[in-house]
TIMI-2910 file (N, C-alpha, C, CB; in pm, 1 decimal, decimal comma, always signed):
<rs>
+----------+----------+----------+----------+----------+----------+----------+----------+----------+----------+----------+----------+------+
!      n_x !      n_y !      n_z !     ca_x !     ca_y !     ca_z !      c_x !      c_y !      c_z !     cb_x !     cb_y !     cb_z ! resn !
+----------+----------+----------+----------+----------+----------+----------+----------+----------+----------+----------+----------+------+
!  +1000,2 !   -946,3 !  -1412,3 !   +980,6 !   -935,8 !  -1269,0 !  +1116,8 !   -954,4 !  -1201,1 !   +876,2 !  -1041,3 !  -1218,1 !  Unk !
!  +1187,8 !   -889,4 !  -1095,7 !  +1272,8 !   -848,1 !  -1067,3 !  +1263,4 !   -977,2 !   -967,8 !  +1280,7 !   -704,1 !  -1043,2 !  Unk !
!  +1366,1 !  -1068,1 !   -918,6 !  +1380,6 !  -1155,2 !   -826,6 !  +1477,1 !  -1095,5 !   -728,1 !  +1418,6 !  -1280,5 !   -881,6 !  Unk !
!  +1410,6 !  -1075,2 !   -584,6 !  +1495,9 !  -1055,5 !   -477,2 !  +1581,0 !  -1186,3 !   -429,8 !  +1411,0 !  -1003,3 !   -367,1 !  Unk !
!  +1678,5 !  -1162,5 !   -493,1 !  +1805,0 !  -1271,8 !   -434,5 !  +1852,9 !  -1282,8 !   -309,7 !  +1926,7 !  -1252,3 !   -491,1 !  Unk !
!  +1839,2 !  -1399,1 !   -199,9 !  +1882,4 !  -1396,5 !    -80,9 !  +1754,5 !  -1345,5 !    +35,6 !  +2009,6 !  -1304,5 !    -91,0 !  Unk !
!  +1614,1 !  -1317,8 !    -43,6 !  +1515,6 !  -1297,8 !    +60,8 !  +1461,2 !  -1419,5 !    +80,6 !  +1412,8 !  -1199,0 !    +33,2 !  Unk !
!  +1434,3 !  -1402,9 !   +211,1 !  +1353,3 !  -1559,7 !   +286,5 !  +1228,9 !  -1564,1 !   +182,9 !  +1278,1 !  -1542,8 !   +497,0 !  Unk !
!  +1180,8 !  -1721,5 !   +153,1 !  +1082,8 !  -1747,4 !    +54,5 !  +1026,2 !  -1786,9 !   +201,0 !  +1102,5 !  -1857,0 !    -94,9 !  Unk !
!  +1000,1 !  -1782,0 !   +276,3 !   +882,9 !  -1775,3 !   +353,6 !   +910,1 !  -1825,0 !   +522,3 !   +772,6 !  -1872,0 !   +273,5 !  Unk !
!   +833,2 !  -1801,7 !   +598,3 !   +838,7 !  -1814,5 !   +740,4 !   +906,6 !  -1936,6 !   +749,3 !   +704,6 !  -1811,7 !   +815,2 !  Unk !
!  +1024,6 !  -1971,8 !   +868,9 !  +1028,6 !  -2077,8 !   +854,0 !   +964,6 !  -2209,0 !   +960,4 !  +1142,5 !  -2070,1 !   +830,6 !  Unk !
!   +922,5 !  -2288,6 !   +883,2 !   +851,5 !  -2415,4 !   +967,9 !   +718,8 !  -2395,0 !   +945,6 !   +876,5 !  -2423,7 !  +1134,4 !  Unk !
!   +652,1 !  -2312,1 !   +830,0 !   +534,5 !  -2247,8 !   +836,7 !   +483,0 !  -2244,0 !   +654,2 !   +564,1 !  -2086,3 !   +922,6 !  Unk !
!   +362,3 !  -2223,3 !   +638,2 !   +342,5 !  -2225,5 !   +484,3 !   +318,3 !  -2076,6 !   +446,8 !   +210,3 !  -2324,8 !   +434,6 !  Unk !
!   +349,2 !  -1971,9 !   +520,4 !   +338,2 !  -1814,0 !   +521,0 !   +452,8 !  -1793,3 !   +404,8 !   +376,9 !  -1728,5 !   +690,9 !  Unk !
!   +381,7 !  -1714,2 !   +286,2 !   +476,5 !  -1720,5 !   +187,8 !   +509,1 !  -1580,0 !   +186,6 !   +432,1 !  -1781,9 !    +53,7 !  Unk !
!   +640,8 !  -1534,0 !   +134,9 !   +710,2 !  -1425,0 !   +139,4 !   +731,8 !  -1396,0 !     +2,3 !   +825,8 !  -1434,7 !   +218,1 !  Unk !
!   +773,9 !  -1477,0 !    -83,4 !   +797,7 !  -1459,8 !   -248,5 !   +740,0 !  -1551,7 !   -335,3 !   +939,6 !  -1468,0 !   -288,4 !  Unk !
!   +695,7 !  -1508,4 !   -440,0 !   +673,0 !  -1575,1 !   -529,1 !   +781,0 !  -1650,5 !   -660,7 !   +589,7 !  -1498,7 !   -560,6 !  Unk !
!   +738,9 !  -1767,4 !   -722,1 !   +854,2 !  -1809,9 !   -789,8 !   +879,3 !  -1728,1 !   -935,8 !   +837,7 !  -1966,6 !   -810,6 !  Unk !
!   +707,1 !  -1712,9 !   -958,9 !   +719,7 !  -1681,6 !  -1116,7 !   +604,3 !  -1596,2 !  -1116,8 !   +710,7 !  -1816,1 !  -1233,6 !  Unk !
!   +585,2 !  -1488,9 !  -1226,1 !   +479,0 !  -1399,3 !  -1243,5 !   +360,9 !  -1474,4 !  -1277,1 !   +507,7 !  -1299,0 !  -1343,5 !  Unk !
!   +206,5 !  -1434,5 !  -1225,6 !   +118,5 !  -1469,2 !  -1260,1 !    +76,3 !  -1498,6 !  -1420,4 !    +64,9 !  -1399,3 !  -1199,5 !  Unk !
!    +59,6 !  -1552,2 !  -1512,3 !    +55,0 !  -1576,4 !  -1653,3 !   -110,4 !  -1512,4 !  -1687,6 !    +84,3 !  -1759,7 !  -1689,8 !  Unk !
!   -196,9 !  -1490,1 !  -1554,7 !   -327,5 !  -1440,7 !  -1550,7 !   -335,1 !  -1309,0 !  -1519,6 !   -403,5 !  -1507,3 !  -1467,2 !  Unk !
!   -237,7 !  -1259,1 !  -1489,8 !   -254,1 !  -1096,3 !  -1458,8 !   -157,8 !  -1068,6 !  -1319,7 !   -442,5 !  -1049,6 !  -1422,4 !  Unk !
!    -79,6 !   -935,0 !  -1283,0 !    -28,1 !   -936,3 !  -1146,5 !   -155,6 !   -914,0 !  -1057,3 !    +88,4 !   -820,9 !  -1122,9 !  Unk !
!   -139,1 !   -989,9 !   -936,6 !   -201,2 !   -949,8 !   -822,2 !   -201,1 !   -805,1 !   -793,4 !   -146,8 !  -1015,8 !   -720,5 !  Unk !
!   -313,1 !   -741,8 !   -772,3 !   -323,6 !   -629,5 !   -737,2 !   -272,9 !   -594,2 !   -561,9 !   -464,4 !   -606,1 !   -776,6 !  Unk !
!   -190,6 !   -509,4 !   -526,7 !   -179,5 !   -498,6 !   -405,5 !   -244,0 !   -382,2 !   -345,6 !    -59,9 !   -505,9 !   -380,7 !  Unk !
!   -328,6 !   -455,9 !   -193,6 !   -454,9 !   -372,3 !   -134,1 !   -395,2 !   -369,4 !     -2,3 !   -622,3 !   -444,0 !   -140,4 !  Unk !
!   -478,7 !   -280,3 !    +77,4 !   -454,3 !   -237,8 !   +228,7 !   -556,9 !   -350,8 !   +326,5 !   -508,9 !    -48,1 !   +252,5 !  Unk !
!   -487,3 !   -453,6 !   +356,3 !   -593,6 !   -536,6 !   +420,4 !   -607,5 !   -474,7 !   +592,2 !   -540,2 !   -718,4 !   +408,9 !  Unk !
!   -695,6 !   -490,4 !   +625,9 !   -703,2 !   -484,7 !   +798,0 !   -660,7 !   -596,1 !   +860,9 !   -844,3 !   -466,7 !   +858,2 !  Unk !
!   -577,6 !   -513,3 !   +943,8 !   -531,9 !   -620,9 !  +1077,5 !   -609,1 !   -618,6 !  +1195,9 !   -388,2 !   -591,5 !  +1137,3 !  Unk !
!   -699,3 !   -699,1 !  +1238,2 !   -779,9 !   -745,0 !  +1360,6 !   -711,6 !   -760,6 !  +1481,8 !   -841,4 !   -868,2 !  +1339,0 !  Unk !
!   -751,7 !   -695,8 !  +1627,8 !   -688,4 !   -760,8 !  +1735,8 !   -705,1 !   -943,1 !  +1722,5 !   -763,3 !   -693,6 !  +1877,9 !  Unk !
!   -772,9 !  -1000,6 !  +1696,6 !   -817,7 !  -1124,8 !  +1719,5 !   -732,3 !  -1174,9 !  +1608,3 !   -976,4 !  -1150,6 !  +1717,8 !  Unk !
!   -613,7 !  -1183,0 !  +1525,8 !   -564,0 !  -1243,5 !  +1421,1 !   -502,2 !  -1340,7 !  +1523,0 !   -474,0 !  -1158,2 !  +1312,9 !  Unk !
!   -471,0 !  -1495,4 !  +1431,2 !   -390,7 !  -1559,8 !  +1490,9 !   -252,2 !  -1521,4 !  +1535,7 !   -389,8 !  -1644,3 !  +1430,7 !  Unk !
!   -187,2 !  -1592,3 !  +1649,2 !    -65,4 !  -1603,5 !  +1670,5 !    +16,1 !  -1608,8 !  +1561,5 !    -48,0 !  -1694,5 !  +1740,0 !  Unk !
!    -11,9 !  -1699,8 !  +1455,1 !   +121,1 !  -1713,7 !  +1388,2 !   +105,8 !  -1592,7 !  +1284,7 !   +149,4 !  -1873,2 !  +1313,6 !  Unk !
!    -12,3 !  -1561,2 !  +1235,7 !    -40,9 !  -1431,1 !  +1138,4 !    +67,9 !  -1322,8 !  +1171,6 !   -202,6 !  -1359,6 !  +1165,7 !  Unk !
!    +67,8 !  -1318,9 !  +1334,3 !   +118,6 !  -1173,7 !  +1350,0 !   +254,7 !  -1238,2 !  +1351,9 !    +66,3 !  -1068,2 !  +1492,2 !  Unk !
!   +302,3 !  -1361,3 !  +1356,2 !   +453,3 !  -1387,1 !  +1375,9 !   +502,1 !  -1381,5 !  +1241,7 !   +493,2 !  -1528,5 !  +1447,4 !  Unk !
!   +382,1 !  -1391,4 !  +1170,5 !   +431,0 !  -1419,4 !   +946,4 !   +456,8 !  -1222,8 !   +948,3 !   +188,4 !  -1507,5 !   +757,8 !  Unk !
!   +391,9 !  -1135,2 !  +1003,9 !   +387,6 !  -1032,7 !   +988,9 !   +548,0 !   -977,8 !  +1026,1 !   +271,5 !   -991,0 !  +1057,5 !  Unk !
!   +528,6 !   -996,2 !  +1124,6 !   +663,2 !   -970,6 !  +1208,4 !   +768,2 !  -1007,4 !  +1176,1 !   +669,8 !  -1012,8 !  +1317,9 !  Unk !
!   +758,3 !  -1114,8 !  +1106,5 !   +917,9 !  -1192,6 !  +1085,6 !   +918,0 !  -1129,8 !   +870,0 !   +903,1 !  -1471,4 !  +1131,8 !  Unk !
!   +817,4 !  -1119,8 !   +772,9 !   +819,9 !   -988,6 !   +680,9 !   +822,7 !   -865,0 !   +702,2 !   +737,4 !   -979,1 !   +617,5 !  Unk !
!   +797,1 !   -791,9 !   +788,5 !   +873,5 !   -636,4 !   +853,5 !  +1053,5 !   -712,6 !   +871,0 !   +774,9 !   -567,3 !  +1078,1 !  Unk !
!  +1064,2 !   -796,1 !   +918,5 !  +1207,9 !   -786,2 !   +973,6 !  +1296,3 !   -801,6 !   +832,5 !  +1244,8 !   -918,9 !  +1099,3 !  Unk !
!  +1239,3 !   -912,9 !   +796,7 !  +1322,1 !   -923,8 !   +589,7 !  +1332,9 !   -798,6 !   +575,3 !  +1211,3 !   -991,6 !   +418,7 !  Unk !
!  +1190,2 !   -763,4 !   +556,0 !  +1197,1 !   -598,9 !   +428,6 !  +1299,3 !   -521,5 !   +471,2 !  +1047,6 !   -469,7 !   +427,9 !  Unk !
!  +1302,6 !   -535,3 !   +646,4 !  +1362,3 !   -382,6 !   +702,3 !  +1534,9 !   -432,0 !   +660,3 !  +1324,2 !   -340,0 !   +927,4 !  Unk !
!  +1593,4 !   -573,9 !   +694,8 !  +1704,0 !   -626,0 !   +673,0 !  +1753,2 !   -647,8 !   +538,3 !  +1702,1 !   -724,5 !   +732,6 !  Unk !
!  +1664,9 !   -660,8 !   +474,5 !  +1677,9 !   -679,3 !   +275,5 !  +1694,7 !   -532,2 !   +224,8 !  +1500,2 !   -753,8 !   +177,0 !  Unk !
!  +1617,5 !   -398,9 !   +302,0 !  +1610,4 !   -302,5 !   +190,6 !  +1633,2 !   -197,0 !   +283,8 !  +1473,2 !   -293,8 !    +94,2 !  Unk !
!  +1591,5 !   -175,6 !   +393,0 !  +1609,9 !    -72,5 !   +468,3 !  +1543,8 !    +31,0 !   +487,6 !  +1689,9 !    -38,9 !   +449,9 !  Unk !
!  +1608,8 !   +130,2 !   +472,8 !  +1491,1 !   +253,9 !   +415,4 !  +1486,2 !   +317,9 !   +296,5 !  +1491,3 !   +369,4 !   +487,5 !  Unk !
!  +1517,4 !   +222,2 !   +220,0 !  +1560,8 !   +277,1 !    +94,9 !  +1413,0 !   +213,0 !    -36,7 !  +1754,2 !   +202,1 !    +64,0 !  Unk !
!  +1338,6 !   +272,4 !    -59,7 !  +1263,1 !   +245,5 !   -172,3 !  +1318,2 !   +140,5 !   -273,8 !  +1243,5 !   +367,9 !   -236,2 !  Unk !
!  +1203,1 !     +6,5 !   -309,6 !  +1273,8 !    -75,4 !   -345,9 !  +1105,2 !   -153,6 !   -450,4 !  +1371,9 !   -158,4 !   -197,4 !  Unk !
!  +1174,5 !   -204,6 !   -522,4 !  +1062,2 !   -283,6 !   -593,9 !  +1009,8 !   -442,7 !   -581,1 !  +1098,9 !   -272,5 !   -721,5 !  Unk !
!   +851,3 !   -385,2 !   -615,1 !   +771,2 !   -525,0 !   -543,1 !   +844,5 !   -630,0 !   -595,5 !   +599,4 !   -554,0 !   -582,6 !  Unk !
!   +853,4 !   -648,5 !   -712,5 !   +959,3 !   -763,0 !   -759,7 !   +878,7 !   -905,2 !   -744,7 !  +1112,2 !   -764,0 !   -653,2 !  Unk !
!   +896,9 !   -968,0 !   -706,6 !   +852,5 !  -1140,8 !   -650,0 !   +823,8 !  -1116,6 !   -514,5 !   +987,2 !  -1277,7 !   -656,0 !  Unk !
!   +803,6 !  -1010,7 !   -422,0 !   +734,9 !  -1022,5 !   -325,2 !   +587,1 !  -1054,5 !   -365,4 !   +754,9 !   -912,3 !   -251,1 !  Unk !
!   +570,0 !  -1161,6 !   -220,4 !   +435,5 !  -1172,5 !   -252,8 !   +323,9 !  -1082,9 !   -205,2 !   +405,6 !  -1285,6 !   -219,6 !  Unk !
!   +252,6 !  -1063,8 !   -319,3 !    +95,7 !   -953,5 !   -294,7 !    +15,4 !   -949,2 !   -146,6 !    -44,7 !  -1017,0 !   -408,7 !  Unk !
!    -31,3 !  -1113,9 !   -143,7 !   -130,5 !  -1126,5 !    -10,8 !    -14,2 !  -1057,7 !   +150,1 !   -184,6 !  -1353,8 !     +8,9 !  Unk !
!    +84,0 !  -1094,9 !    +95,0 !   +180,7 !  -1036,7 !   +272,6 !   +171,1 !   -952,3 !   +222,6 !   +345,0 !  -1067,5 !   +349,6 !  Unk !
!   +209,3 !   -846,6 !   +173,9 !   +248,6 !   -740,1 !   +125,5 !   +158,0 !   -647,7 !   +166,2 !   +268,7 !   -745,7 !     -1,4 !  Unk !
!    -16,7 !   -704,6 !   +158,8 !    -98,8 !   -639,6 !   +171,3 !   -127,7 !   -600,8 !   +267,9 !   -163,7 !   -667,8 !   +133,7 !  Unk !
!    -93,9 !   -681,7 !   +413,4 !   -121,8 !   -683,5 !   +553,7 !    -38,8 !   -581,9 !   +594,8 !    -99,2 !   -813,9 !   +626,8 !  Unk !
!    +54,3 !   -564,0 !   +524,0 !   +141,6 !   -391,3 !   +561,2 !   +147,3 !   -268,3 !   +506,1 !   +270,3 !   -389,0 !   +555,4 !  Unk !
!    +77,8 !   -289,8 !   +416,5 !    +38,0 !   -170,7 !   +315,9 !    -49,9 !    -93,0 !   +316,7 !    +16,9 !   -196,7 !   +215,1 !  Unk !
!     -3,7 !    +32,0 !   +320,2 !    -38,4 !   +165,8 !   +321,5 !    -15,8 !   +195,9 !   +538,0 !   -239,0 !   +181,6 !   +228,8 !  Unk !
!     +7,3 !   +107,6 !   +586,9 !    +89,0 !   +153,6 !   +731,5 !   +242,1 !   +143,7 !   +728,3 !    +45,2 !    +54,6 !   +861,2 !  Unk !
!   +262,4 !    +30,5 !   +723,5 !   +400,4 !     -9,8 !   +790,1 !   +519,9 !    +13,1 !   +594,0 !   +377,1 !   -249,1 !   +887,4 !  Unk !
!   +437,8 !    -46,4 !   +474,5 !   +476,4 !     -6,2 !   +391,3 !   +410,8 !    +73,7 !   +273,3 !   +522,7 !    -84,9 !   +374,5 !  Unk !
!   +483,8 !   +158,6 !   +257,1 !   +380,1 !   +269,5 !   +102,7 !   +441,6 !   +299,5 !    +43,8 !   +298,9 !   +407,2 !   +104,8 !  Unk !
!   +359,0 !   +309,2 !    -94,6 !   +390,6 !   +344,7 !   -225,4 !   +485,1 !   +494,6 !   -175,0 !   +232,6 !   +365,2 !   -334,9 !  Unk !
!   +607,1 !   +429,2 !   -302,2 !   +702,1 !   +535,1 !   -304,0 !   +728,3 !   +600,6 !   -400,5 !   +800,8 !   +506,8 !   -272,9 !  Unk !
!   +632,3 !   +616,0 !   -503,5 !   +580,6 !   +711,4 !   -628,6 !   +470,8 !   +728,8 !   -605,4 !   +585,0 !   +669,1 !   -768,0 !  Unk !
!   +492,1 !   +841,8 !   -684,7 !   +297,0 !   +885,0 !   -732,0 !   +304,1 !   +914,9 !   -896,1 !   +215,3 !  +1081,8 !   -634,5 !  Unk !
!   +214,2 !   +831,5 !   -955,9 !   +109,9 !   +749,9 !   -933,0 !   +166,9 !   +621,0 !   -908,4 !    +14,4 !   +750,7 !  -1038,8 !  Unk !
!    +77,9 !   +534,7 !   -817,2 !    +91,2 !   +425,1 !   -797,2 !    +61,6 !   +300,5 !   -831,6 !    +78,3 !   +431,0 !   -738,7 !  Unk !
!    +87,9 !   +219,4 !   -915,8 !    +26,3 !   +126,4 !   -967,3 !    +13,0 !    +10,4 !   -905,8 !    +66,7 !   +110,2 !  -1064,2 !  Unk !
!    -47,8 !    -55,3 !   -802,1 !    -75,5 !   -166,0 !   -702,7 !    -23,2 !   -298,2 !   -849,0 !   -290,5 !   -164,0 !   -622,3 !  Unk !
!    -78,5 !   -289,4 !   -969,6 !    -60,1 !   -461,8 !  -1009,7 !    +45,5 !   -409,9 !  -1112,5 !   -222,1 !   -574,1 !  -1088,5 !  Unk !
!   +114,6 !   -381,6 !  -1034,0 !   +267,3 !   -376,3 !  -1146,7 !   +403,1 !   -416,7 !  -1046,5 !   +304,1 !   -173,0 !  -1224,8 !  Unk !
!   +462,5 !   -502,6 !  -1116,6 !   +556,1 !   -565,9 !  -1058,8 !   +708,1 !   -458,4 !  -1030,9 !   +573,6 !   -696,0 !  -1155,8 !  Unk !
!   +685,1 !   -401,2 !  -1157,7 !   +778,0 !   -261,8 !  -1081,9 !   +731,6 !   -172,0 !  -1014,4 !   +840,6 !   -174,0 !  -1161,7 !  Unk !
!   +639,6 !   -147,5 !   -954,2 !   +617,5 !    -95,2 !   -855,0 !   +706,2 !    -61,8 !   -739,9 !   +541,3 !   -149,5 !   -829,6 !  Unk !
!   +710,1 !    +94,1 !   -700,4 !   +836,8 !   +103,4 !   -575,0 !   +776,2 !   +128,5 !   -440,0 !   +952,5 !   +239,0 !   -598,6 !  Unk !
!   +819,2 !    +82,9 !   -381,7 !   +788,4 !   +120,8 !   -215,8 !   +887,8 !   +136,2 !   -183,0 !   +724,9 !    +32,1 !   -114,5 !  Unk !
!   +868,8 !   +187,1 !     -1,5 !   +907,2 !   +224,1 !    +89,5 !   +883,7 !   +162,0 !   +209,7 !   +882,9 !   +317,9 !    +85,1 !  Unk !
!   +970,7 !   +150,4 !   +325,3 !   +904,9 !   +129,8 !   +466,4 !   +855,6 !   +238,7 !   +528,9 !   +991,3 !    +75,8 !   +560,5 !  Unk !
!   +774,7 !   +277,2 !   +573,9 !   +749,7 !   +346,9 !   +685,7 !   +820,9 !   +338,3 !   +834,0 !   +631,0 !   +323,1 !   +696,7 !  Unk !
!   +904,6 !   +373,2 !   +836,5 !   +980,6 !   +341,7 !   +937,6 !   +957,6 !   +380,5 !  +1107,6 !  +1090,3 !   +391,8 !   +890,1 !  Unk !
!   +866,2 !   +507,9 !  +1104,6 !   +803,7 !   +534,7 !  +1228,9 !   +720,5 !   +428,5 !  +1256,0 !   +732,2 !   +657,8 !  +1233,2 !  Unk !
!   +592,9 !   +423,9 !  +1160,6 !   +479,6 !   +306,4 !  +1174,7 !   +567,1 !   +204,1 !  +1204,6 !   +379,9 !   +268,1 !  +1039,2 !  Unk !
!   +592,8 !   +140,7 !  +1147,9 !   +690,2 !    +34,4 !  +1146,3 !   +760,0 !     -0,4 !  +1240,2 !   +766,3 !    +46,8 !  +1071,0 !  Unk !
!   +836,6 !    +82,5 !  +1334,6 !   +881,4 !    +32,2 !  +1452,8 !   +786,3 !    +55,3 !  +1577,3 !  +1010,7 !    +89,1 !  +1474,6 !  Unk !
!   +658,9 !   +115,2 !  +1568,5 !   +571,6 !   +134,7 !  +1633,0 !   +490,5 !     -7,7 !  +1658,9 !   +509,4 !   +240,1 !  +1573,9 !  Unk !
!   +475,0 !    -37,5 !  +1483,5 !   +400,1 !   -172,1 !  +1515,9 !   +542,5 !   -285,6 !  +1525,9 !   +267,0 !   -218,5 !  +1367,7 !  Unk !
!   +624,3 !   -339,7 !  +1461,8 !   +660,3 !   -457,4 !  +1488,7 !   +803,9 !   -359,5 !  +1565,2 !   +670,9 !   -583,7 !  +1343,5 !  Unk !
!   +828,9 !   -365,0 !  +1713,7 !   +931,3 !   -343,5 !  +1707,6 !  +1021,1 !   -429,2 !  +1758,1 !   +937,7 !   -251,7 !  +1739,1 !  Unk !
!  +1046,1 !   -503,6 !  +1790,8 !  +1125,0 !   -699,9 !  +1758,7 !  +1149,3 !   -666,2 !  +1637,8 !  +1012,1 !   -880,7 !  +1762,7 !  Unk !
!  +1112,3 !   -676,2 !  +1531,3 !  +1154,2 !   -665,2 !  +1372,9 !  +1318,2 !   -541,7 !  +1359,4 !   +976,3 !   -577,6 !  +1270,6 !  Unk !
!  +1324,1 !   -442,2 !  +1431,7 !  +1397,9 !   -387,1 !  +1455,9 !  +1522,7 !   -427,8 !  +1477,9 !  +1359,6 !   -341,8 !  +1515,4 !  Unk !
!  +1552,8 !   -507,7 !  +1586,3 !  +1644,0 !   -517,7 !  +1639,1 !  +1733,4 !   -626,5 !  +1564,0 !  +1609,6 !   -531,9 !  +1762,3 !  Unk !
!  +1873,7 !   -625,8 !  +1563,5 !  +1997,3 !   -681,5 !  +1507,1 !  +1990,9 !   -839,8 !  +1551,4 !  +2137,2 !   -597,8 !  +1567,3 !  Unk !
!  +1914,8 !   -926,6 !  +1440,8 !  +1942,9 !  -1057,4 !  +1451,9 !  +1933,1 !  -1132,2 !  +1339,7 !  +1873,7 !  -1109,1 !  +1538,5 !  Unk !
!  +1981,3 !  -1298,3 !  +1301,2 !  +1966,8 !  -1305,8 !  +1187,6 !  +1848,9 !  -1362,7 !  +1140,3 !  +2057,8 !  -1353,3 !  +1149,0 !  Unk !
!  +1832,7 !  -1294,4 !  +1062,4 !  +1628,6 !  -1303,4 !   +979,0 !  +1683,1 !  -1451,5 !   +881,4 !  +1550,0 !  -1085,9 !   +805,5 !  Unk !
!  +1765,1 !  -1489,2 !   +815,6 !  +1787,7 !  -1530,7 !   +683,7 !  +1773,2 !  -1743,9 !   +759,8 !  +1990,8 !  -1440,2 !   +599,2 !  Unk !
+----------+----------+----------+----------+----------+----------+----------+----------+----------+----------+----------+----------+------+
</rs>
């Protein structure tokens, strides 16, 4: 499993996790397209917002692998804001490649956009 060096391990002041330490020993987490609700908490959409801003500042637009990102965030942006960047796609494989969606993406978080420091 590929460790992203220098990505935020998670929101800060918050228990919203961004990476994982070590691969599951039970199987990888499968990664799914969860729905986002108008009614989500405040901080949900700030854990959201402040992982659009990593990904977009860590990788760009450049296709990159799940690695030690974690599954459950991962999922809250997947298949909008981020998608599979092969075909076929394998959701519980740690090499797995994505992409940002970068239209979606600045559509939904666009604060995440702008030049500040995420780290």
């Amino acid at each position: 499993m590929l460790k992203h060096r220098g990505f935020p391990g998670r929101l800060t002041g918050t228990d919203f996790q961004f990476v994982i330490r070590r691969a599951n020993p039970k199987g990888v987490t499968p990664i799914t397209r969860r729905e986002r609700f108008r009614d989500r908490k405040p901080a949900d959409r700030r854990a959201d917002a402040a992982f659009m801003q990593a990904l977009w500042a860590y990788f760009g637009d450049q296709p990159f692998e799940r690695g030690n990102l974690d599954a459950g965030r991962l999922s809250w942006l997947f298949g909008r804001e981020v998608v599979a960047a092969e075909d076929p796609f394998d959701p519980e494989s740690y090499e797995a490649l994505l992409v940002i969606n970068e239209d979606v993406a600045r559509a939904s978080f666009p604060d995440a956009f702008e030049e500040e420091d995420w780290a």
